[in-house]
C-alpha positions in Angstrom: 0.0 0.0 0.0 1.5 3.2 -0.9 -0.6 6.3 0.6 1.0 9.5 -0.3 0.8 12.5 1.6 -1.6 14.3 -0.8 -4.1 11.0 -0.1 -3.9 11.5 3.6 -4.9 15.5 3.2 -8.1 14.1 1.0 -9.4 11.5 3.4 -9.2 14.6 6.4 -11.0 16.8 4.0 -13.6 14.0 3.4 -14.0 13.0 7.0 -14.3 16.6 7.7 -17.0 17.0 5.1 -18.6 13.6 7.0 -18.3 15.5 10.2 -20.3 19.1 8.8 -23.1 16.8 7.5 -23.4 15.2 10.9 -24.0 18.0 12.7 -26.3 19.8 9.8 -28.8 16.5 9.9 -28.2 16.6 14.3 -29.1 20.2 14.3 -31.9 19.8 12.0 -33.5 16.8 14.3 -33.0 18.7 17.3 -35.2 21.5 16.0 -37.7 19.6 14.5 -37.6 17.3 17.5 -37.0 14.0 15.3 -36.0 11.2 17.5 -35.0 8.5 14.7 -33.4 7.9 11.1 -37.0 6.2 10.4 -38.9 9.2 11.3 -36.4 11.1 8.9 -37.2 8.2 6.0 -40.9 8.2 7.0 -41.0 12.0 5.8 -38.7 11.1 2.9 -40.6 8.9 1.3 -43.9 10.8 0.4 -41.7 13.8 -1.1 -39.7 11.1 -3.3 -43.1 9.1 -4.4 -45.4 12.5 -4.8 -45.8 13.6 -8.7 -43.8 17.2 -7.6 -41.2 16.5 -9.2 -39.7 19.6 -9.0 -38.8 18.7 -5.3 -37.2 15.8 -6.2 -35.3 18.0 -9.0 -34.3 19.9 -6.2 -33.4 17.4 -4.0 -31.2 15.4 -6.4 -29.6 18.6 -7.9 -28.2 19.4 -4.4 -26.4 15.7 -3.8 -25.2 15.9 -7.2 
C-alpha cells in the first residue's frame, strides 16, 4: 500500500465534510424534534413518491 501525503490530506477533507453533514442532519433533528433515522425516512418517502417532481429535482440537484 503506498498512501502518499496528498491522499492522507483528502481523506481529512472527506471525514471533515462527514463530520459538517453530521451536525447539519443533528441540528436539524433537534429542531424539528425528530428522534430517529425512520422518522427522517418516514418523511422522505412521500416527497420522493409524490408527482412534484420539482422537489425531487431539487433534492437530487443538491447531492449531485
Amino acid at each position: 500500500m503506498d498512501i502518499e501525503r496528498k491522499d492522507i490530506i483528502e481523506i481529512a477533507e472527506g471525514l471533515r465534510l462527514i463530520e459538517e453533514g453530521v451536525e447539519k442532519i443533528q441540528n436539524v433533528m433537534r429542531e424539528k424534534k425528530i428522534t430517529s433515522l425512520q422518522e427522517v425516512a418516514a418523511g422522505l418517502l412521500p416527497i420522493f413518491k409524490s408527482d412534484d417532481d420539482t422537489i425531487r429535482e431539487d433534492v437530487l440537484r443538491h447531492l449531485g
